[in-house]
LUMDO-951667 format. One record per residue: z, y, x of N, C-alpha, C in turn. Coordinates in steps of 0.2 Angstrom, whole numbers, plus 5000, padded with zeros to 4 digits. Layout:
<lozas>
ZYXZYXZYX
...
</lozas>
This chain:
<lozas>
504150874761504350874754503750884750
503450944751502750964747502450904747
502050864752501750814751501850744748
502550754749502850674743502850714737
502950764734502950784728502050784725
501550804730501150794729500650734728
501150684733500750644731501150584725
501650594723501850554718501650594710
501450644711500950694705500450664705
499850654709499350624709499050564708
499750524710499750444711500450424707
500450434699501250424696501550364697
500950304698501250244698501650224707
501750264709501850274717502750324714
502750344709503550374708503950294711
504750304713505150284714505550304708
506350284707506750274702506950324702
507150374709507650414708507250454703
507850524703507750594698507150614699
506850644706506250684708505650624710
505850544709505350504711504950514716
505150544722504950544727505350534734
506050494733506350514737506250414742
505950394739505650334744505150364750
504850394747504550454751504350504757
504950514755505350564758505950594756
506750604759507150624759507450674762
507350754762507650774768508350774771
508550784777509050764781509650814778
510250774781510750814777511450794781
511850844781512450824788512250814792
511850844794511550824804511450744804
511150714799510750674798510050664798
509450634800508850664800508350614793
507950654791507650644787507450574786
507250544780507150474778506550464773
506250414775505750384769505050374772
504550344768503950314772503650364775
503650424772502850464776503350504780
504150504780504550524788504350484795
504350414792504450374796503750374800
503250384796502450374796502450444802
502750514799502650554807502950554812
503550524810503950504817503450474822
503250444819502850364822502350404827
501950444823501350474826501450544831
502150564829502550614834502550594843
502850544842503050494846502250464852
501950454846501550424849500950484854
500950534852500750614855501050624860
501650614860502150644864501950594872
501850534870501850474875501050494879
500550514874500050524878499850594882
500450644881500250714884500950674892
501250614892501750614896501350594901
500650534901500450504903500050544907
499550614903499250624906499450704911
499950704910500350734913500450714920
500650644920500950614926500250604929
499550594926499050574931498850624934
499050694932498750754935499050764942
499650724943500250744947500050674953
499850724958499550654962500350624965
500450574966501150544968501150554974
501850574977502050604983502450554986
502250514990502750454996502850475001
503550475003503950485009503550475017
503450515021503150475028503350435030
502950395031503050335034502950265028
503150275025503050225017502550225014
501950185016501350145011501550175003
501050195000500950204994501150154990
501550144987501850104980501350104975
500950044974500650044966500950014961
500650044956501150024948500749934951
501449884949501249804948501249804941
500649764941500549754933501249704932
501049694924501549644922501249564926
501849524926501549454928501149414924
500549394924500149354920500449264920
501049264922501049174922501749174919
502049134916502749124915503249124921
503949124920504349134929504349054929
504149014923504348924924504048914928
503148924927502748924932502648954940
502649004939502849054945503249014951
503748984947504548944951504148894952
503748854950503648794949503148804957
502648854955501848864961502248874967
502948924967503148954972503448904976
503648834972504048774976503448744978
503048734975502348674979502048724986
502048774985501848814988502148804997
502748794994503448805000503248745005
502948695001503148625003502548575005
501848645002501248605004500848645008
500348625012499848665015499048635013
498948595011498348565009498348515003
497848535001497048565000497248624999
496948655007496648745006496648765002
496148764997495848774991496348784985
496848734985497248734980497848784983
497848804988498448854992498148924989
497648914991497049004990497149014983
497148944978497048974969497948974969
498248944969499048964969499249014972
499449044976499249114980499149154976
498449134974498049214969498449214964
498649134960498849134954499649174953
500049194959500649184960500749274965
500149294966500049364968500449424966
500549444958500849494955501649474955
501749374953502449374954502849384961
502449374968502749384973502749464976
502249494972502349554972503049584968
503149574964503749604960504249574965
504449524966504949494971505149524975
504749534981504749574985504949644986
504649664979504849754978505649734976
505849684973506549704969506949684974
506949644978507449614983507249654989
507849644993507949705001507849655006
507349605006507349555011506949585017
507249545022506949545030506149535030
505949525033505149515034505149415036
505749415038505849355040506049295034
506449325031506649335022506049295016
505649365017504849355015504349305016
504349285023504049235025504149155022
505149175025505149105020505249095014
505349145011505149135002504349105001
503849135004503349135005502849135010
502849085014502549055023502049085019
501449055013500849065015500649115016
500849195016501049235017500349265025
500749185027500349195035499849145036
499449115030498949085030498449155031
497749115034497249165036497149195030
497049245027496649265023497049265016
497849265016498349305010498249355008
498449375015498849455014498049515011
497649475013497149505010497249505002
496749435002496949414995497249454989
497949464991498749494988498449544988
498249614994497849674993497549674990
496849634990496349634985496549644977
497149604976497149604970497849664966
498149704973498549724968498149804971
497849824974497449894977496549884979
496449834972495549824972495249864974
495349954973494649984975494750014982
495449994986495550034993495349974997
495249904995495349834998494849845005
494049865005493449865006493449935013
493849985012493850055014493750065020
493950005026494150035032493350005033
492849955033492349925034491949955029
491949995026491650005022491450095024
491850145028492050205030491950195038
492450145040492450195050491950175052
491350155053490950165060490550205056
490350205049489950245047489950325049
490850325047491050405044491450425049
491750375052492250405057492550385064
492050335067492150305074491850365079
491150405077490750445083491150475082
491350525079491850595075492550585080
492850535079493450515081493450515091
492950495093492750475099492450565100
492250585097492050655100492550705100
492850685095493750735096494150725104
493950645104494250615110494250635117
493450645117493050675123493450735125
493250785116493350845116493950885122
494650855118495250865122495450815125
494850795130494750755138495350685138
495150655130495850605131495350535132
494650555136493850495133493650505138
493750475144492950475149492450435150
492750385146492150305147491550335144
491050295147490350335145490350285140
489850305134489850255127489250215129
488750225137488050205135488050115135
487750085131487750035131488349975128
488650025123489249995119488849995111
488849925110488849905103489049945098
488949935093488949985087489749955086
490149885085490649855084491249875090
490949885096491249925103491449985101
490950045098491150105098491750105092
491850065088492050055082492650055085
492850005088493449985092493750025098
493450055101493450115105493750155102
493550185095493750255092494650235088
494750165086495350145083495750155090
495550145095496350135102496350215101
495750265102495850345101496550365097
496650345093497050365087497750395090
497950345091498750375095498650435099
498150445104498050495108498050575101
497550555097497350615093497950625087
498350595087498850565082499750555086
499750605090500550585096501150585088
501450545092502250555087502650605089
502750625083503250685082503850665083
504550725084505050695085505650705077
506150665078506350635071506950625074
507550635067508150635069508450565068
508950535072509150485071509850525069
510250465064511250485063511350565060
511650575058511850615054512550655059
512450745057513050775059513050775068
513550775073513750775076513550725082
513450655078513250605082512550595081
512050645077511150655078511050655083
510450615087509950635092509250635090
509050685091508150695092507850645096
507550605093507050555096506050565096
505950585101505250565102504750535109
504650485101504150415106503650445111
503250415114502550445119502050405115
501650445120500950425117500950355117
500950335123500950265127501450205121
501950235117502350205114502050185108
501650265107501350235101500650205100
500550175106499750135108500050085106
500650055109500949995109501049955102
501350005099501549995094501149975088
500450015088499850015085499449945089
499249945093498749885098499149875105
499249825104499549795112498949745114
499149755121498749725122498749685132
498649635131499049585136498449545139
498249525144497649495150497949425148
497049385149496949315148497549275151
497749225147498249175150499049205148
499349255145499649265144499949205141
500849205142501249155138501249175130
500849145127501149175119501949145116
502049095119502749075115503149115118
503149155125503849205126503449265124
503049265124502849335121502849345114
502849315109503149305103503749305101
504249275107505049265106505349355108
505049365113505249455114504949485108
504149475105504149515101504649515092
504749455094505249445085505849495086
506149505093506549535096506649625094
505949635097506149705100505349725093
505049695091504649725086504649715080
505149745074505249715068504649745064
503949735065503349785061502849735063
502449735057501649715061501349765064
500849725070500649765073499949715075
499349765081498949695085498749675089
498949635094498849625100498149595103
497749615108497249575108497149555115
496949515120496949485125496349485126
496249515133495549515138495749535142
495249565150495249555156495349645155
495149675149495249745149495249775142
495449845142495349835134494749855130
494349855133493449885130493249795129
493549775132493249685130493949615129
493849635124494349575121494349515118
494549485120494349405119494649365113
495149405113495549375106495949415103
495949425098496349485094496749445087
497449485088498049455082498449495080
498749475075499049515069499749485070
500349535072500649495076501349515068
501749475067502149485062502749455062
503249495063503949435064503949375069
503549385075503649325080503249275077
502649285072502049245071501449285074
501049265077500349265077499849235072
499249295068498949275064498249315067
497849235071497249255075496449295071
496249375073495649375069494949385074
494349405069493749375074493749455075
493749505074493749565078494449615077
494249665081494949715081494949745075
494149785069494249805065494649745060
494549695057494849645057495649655057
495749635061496449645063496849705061
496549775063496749815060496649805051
496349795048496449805040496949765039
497049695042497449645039498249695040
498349695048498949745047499149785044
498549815042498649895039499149865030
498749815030498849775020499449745020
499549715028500349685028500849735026
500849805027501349845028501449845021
500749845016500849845009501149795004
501049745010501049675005501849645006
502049675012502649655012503449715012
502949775008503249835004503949865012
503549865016503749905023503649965025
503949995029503750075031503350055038
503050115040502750095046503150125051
503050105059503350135061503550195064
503950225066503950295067503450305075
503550265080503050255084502350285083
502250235078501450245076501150265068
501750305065501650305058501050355056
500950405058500150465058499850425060
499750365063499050325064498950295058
499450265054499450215048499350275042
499650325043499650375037498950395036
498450415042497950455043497250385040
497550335043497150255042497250265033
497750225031498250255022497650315020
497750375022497450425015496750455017
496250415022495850465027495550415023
495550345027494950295028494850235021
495850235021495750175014495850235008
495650295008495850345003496250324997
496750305000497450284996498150354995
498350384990498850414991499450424995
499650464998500350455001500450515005
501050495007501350545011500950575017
500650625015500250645023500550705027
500550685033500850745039500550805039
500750835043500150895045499950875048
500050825055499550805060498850785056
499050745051498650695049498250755043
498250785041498050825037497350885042
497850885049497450935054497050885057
496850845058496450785062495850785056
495950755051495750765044495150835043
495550895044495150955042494550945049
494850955056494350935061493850865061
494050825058493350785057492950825052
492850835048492550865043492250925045
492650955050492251025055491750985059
491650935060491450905065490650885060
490650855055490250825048489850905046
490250985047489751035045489451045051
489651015059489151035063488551005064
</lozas>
């Protein structure tokens, strides 16, 4: 009130009609009504607007907490294309596979809208696919990561053999889960040696299924959780029935790679919903998987979930729900980096 009094004193031509000529101004509240007039509405405004940025940085200091098992959720931006067009790319999409090129820039262009789609609806994986086959074009699901978690995209090839393949492999030794001699293994060998380690230094914990009286305690094996992380099957393999059992009995991505043993693999794939999508090595494979879990807004599985969690907030230093295992594997590499 002072300063609408003040300021229509110093500025007369600024009165209003009323008696006090300042109640354009400012009027204070009355019968549990709140105050009114331009330089109310003028604090309102910048009240508000305070209040938004102490909420913001509140929230950034609060690192987000995700469920075990569940891939960290990124804020999706808004969609940059209209839903006319979105509808339009996602039909061509459905119905064409060539030119390449034109699949790669529709894709990219159509990235944030299949994003949101996915998160709003409860669809199957198989659901997803067919909303969206290109999905399982080489080189999507990246893409799709790339563009909605830019700075974790690079992490795993950019971290493990450097930071975390010999460390991983020396733990492995340590508690005698390692006796292969490393000599004469490739620096891409050693890399791939230390990712099968994982389930060993990473066993699955047990977890209750059902609720009340009809609960059972379930815990997988080591061996369950190799599987479920990297399978892996000798040359000649039938892929068409080994596909048709995995759509069956394995609802998750996973990678299967095929050779006479598993230090030398001949082919390596990212297995999804009873598809096979072939890559040139196992690190390879392991990122694409790891992004599928993201892209197609999935849990990992309980089997191998500390593998994906530790991989999640270790290597692709992404937030999430982390275990004690995964936190104690973590502290030990690090003991390993001060020796």
């Amino acid at each position: 009130m002072a300063l609408a009094s003040d300021l229509v004193q110093s500025f007369p031509s600024l009165k209003d009609s009323s008696s006090s000529g300042r109640e354009i101004w400012y009027t204070p509240g009355r019968y549990h009504r709140p105050a009114t007039g331009f330089l109310e509405e003028r604090l309102r405004n910048i009240r508000k607007r305070l209040r938004s940025i102490s909420r913001s940085r509140s929230m950034a200091q609060t690192s987000p907490q995700t469920p075990h098992g569940a891939p960290a959720r990124a804020l999706i931006p808004e969609c940059n294309i209209s839903d006319e067009r979105a509808s339009k790319l996602k039909e061509w999409l459905r119905n064409n596979s060539q030119p390449l090129s034109q699949v790669e820039t529709y894709m990219q262009e159509t990235a944030i809208y299949r994003a949101k789609c996915i998160r709003d609806n409860s669809w199957t994986i198989d659901q997803i696919l067919q909303e969206f086959p290109h999905l399982m074009t080489k080189g999507m699901i990246a893409q799709d990561f790339l563009l909605l978690h830019g700075d974790a995209a690079s992490k795993l090839f950019e971290n493990w053999l450097p930071f975390y393949a010999e460390k991983i492999l020396h733990l492995a030794r340590q508690e005698g889960k390692l006796t292969l001699a490393l000599d004469g293994l490739t620096t891409d060998a050693v890399g791939e040696l230390a990712l099968r380690q994982l389930p060993a230094l990473l066993p699955p914990t047990a977890y209750k299924v059902g609720r009340g009286r009809g609960s059972e305690v379930v815990r997988h094996t080591v061996k369950e959780c190799s599987l479920a992380f990297i399978d892996h099957k000798p040359p000649g393999t039938n892929m068409v029935e080994y596909l048709h059992e995995a759509m069956a009995s394995r609802p998750y991505p996973y990678v299967l790679t095929l050779g006479n043993d598993k230090e030398h693999a001949s082919q390596t794939f990212v297995i999804t919903a009873g598809q096979a999508l072939e890559q040139d090595t196992l690190l390879q494979a392991i990122d694409v998987c790891f992004k599928a879990f993201f892209i197609l807004d999935i849990k990992y599985p309980k089997q191998c979930e500390h593998v994906w969690e530790f991989l999640q907030s270790v290597v692709y230093e992404m937030p999430g729900g982390e275990s004690k295992l995964v936190k104690f594997l973590q502290t030990r590499i690090l003991a390993c980096q001060e020796n």
